[in-house]
Structures are given as C-alpha cells and as structure tokens.
C-alpha positions, 0 to 999 in steps of 0.5 A: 851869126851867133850872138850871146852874152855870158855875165859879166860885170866889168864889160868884158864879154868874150877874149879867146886865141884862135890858131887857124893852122890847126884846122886846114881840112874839113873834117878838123874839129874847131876845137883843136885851134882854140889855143884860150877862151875867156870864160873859161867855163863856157861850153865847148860847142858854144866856145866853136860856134864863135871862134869859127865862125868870127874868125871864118867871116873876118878873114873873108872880108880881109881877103876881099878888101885887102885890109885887116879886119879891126872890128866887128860889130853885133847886135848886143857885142861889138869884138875888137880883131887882131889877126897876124898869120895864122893866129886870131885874136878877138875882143868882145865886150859891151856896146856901150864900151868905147871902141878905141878903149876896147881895141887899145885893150886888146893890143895892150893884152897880146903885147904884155904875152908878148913881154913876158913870153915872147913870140907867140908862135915859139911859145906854143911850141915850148909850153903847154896850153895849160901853163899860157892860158894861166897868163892869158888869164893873169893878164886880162884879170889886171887889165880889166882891174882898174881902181875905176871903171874910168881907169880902164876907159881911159887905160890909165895907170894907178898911181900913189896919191901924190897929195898925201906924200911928201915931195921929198919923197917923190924927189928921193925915189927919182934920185934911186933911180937916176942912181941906179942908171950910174950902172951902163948896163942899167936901161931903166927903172920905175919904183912901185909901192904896194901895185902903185907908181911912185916914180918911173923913168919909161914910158907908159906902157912899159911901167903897165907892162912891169905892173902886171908881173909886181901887182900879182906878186903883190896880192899873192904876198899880201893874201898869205900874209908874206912879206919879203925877206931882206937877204940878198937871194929872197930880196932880189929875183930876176926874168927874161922879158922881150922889148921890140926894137921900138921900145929898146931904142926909146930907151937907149934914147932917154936924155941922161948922159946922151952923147955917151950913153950905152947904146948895145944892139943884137949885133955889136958888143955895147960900148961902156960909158964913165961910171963907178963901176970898174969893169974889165974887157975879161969880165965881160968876155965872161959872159956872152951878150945875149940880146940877140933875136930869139930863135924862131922868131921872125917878123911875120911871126912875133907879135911886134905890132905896127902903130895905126895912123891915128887921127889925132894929129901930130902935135909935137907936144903930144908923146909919140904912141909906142908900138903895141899901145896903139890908138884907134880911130873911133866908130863910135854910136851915137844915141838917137843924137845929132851934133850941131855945128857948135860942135855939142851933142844933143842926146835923148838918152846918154845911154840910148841904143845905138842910132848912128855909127861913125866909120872910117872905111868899114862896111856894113852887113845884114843877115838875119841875125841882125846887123853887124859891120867889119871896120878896118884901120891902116896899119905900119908894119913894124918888121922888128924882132922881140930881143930878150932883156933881163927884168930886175926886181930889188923888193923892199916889203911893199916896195919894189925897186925894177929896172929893165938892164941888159941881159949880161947885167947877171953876169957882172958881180961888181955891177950887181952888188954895186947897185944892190948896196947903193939903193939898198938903204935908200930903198929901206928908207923910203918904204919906211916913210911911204908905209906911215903915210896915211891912204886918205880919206875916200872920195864922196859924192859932192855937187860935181864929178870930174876926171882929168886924164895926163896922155904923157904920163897915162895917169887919171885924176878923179873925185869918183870912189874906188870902183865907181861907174854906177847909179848916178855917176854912171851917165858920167862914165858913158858920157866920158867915154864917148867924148874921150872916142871923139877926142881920139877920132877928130884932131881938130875937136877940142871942146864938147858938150854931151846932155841929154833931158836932165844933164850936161857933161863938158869935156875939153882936150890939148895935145896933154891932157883930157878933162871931163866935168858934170855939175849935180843939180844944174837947172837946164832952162832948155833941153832941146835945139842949144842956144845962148841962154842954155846952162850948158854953155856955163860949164866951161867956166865952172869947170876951170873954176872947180878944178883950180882946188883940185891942182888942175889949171886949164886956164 
C-alpha cells in the first residue's frame, strides 16, 4: 500500500471524506467519491491512489471480521477509521502521535460537521462540495490549533488564566448566565473572551463545539480590525445547530430548578416553568416548535456516534463521555522498552521507532510495502436523530455571550428582549474589567516542566510557552503523550514512570485529573534495570511538592 507523507508541522498528515455510493461499478473514477481531501493541494491521482485503496482494505477486513475497522497502521503513518454506510472518513497522522488522541480528533472533526451542519448525507445534497469543504477546512484548522502541542494531545479547551483575573469576575460571568437561564427556553450558556473560556455551564464538548464558530469570528474581527457594534441587530446573530438526543437530554437534565425545568421533546409542546417572563398560550401558538427531526435524517444516516466501552473503568467520580467525544483504548508503540511489574517503562529512547504495539482485537498484516494492522474497537450504536436548535450569540467586542435556547426562542419577542436587556449591562461590564486585565508574563523555561490535565472540565495547566513541543521539551511532549495512552487503556494503572538514558517523566491519574512532571538536571545514578536507589523513584514527591505553588494539590 502506498505510504507517503506530505509536510507538515502539526502531525497531521492526511484527513479526506470518501463517499463509496459514488463509485458502484468498475469503470467509476475514484475521484467522484472523494467528497474533501486534506491537503487540499495534493494531487489528483495521489488523492486516488489513498482513498481507494485505504478505504477498499478497511471495508474488506470489517466485512471478514464483522467489526468496524478503527485504525490502520503503516509504515511512517498510522489513520484513525470511521466508516457509517457508505461514507468514509480517515485520519492520517504521525507515529508518533497517540492513538486515543488521533481517534478522539477524528470523532471530535465529524461531530462538529455535524453540529453546524447537520446530517451528512442531507448536506451533500443541499450544498455544493465547495461550500462544505470550506467547513471541513474551517474545523480541522481550529482543532489542530491548539495554544500547545499538549493542548491537542490532550484535546483540552483554552481557557482564560484564571490567576490573573479577579474572582469576582469569574463569579459575575457564572451569575449572567445563571440569569439568562431564568428564561425557559434558554437550555444553556458559556461566555468566551477573545476565543477563550471564561465560564460555561455545558459540557466539554459542546463549549469546543461553540468555540469553533466564535473563534473564527473572532480572528476575522481582530484581522480586519472590526469590532462589533452595540445595537440590537449588529450585537446579537443567531444559526441553527444539531444536538443528539444524548446531548439535548444532558442538558435538560442540569440541576437548576430540576423538578420544574423545561423539559421539550421532538414531539410534545415543552411545558413552562415560573419565571419572569410572561407568556401567553397564543404566543406561542404564534410560532410552531421546531425541534423535531430534520427531514432525511435517520439513524443510519446521521452521524449520531456511539460511545466506545472504554477501558478506563467506571468510576463514578468520573463524568460520563458524551456521544461523538469518545475515548479510545490505546495501541500504543512502545519503543524498544519493556514494563516492569513495578509498573515504570524502561526506554532506549522516548522517541525510538516503534518495537511493540498493544492491541486489543486487531490484526496484523504484511505485504511488501511494509507492515500495517486494522484494530477494531466495540461500539453502542446510538439510534438518535440530530434535532435542530437555535445557537444565540449576544457579542459585546471581544466578549460573547452564547446560549444554546429552543428553536422558538426567536419567535418569542418578550423572551428575547428579556434577556438581551437583563445581561446587556453586565456583559458591557465585564468585557470592560476582562479587557484591562493584564495577559501575564510568558512562561519560561525553569528547572522542571509540568502539565496537569482536569478530565471533568477538559482543561490544561502547564508552565510550557504557547506552542512549545520542541527541542528540549519535546522528549516531555512524547513521553506525555504515551503515558496519557496508557492511562486511557488500563483502568487500574495510576502511576508511572517513563525514561530513558538521560531523564525520567513521572505521570500519575485519578478518576479527575491527570498530571505529567520532568525535572531538568536530575543526576540518574542508574539507567538500566530500576532499582530502590534510582532518582527516578523520588519524582513522586517532588511532583506534589513543586505543583502545590502552581495551586495543584495531589496529596
């Protein structure tokens, strides 16, 4: 099979859409399934020889093996698979680039089409191959865009620096919100500052989902040196987006005002709950609901995703994974290394070429090309329908105040202006004190390197520099990125320690949170076998000592 590697700074190799219903017979060209192709300037042929061939190999080994193909692996890439009818979708990046990340990246691009366009299948028919690959485009730019290279391993979200802002701040966005949600047909909302998280009331997910659209926005503002007006019509916009019902239930769900919460389905008119806003049964027969299923859309023809049986366990202390922002067991490579039964990894290199892979029900292949395998994961099929909701946006400059309401929100005047003119001097407020808050200073290097992941909230802290993963904190990054694989494969490991000839990187994990430490200039007095008197064996206490200025307490 062909393998070649277009340059590419980020990792991300290759990302291309293939629609198999277009080519049924053997003269069909490949090219007319070829829906989007990342690079875009890559040849025609070469664009060909990859989609037809990948695609053609992973659907003969699903149809042997009765199981979805999830990965493939090749000599110098490795894709991550996602195939649903007769669509394809792959994923090529780096080897050295962990799976679980690649295939939450993966699932994270074809869910956020889906958020802002709706069921694949029904989009291709409404719009021009030209206008969605711009979204293509548009989403992989802001997923592979991260402030750091830890950022998108980990698939974290880019907050604003909490030490640098006042609490009370932090306190008012929460209550703008929480006000907002006075309003029945308001679901939920996040605040962003300049493409960052100030406060949010969804999960994960959905507040990355939101991101994309404002970031863009954002840039383009900042670009052309714009800045929104404060009138009615330039401040406030709105679209349609597509929640699963997964998602739409976890938000109907949230524990504010529970028992009499507004609680609307695709079928049945929502029923009202107490608040400020008087509303009338006319007003509302004014305008239909709209949240019903989308025509054309089906189970078998939306991309509603199942989540994988992960196999991290399920500690109830540990949020549940949403539908589409699945985690993946690892088949990770590890270089020229063997684990010890006190559970550390002994490397020749942290970067070596891959020696072993850990598989969980794949199956290798030879041919002449090279080695390449198929892993294949269990899915729950999820039979859901997209249902169309309303995104409200209310943009204060740099500040944007979004809220995911019920379709109907539009037609309801007094639920608008209600809300509109109860936040509108709060929100003047704070975008005011957020925008003299000094940025602080850069990180720079000290005598250790640290990053503390928050699973529940999807958010990284670090004393990298913005966009750090090279030269000496590279080894860091790697190491990272294959404990954090490990993590997310084997529920019951919870410390580790990966080194190699000339350092040791300490990772350990709860059911919350994930924190990774390297100390510079460590003197090793053994590089070998582990034993007691190994320096490795002191980074756990070192780690909790260094991170308690940082405001991480692992104790």
């Amino acid at each position: 099979m062909a393998d070649f590697i277009p340059s590419d700074s980020k990792g991300c190799h290759y990302f291309f859409l293939y629609d198999g219903s277009k080519v049924r017979g053997e003269g069909d060209p490949t090219k007319e399934g070829i829906c989007y192709f990342y690079p875009e300037e890559t040849a025609v042929d070469k664009q060909e020889l990859l989609c037809g061939q990948l695609a053609g190999v992973c659907r003969c080994i699903s149809e042997l093996s009765f199981s979805p193909t999830r990965l493939v692996r090749l000599r110098r890439n490795k894709f991550a698979i996602h195939m649903q009818d007769d669509f394809f979708w792959a994923l090529g990046c780096s080897m050295d680039i962990p799976t679980v990340s690649i295939c939450r990246l993966l699932h994270k691009l074809i869910n956020l089409f889906c958020f802002y366009n709706g069921c694949v299948r029904q989009s291709y028919q409404l719009h021009s191959h030209e206008t969605l690959a711009a979204h293509w485009s548009q989403y992989l730019a802001h997923l592979l865009a991260g402030p750091s290279e830890l950022h998108r391993v980990f698939s974290s979200m880019t907050t604003i620096d909490s030490t640098n802002v006042d609490p009370l701040l932090l306190l008012k966005a929460a209550l703008i919100l929480q006000a907002c949600q006075r309003c029945p047909l308001v679901l939920a909302g996040c605040i962003l500052f300049r493409g960052r998280v100030v406060s949010t009331q969804m999960s994960p997910h959905l507040t990355m989902k939101i991101m994309v659209h404002e970031s863009e926005t954002y840039k383009s503002q900042t670009s052309k040196g714009q800045s929104s007006s404060s009138s009615f019509s330039d401040a406030v916009s709105s679209r349609t987006v597509f929640l699963t019902m997964f998602e739409l239930q976890y938000l109907q769900s949230v524990p504010v005002d529970k028992q009499i919460r507004l609680h609307s389905t695709p079928i049945k008119e929502p029923r009202s709950r107490p608040s400020p806003l008087s509303r009338t049964s006319s007003d509302t027969s004014e305008c239909p609901h709209k949240a019903s299923l989308s025509p054309g859309s089906s189970a078998s023809d939306d991309s509603v995703f199942g989540q994988v049986t992960s196999q991290t366990g399920a500690d109830p202390l540990r949020p549940p994974l949403p539908h589409g922002d699945v985690s993946h067991p690892a088949e990770e490579e590890v270089g020229g290394g063997s684990r010890s039964s006190s559970g550390q990894l002994s490397e020749d290199g942290t970067g070596a070429h891959a020696a072993q892979v850990f598989d969980t029900g794949g199956t290798e292949f030879r041919n002449e090309d090279g080695v390449w395998e198929a892993a294949r994961e269990t899915t729950l099929a999820d039979d859901s329908p997209l249902i169309p909701m309303t995104l409200y946006l209310h943009r204060v400059k740099g500040l944007v105040l979004a809220l995911l309401v019920e379709p109907h929100f539009l037609c309801d005047k007094a639920a608008m202006e209600e809300v509109h003119h109860s936040c509108l001097a709060s929100l003047n407020g704070l975008e005011a004190h957020l925008r003299t808050v000094s940025p602080g200073a850069p990180a720079t290097a000290g005598p250790y390197v640290f990053a503390h992941f928050d699973c529940a909230r999807s958010t990284l802290m670090t004393n990298m520099s913005a966009g750090a993963g090279g030269g000496p904190e590279r080894p860091f990054v790697r190491a990272a990125s294959l404990l954090h694989s490990h993590f997310c494969s084997t529920e019951t490991l919870q410390e580790a320690i990966i080194r190699n000839a000339s350092a040791a990187i300490y990772g350990t994990r709860n059911a919350a949170q994930e924190t990774y430490f390297l100390q510079h200039g460590a003197a090793l007095r053994n590089s070998g076998i582990p034993n007691h008197q190994d320096s490795a064996f002191s980074l756990p206490a070192k780690t909790r000592h260094r991170l308690l200025k940082h405001g991480v307490n692992l104790l």
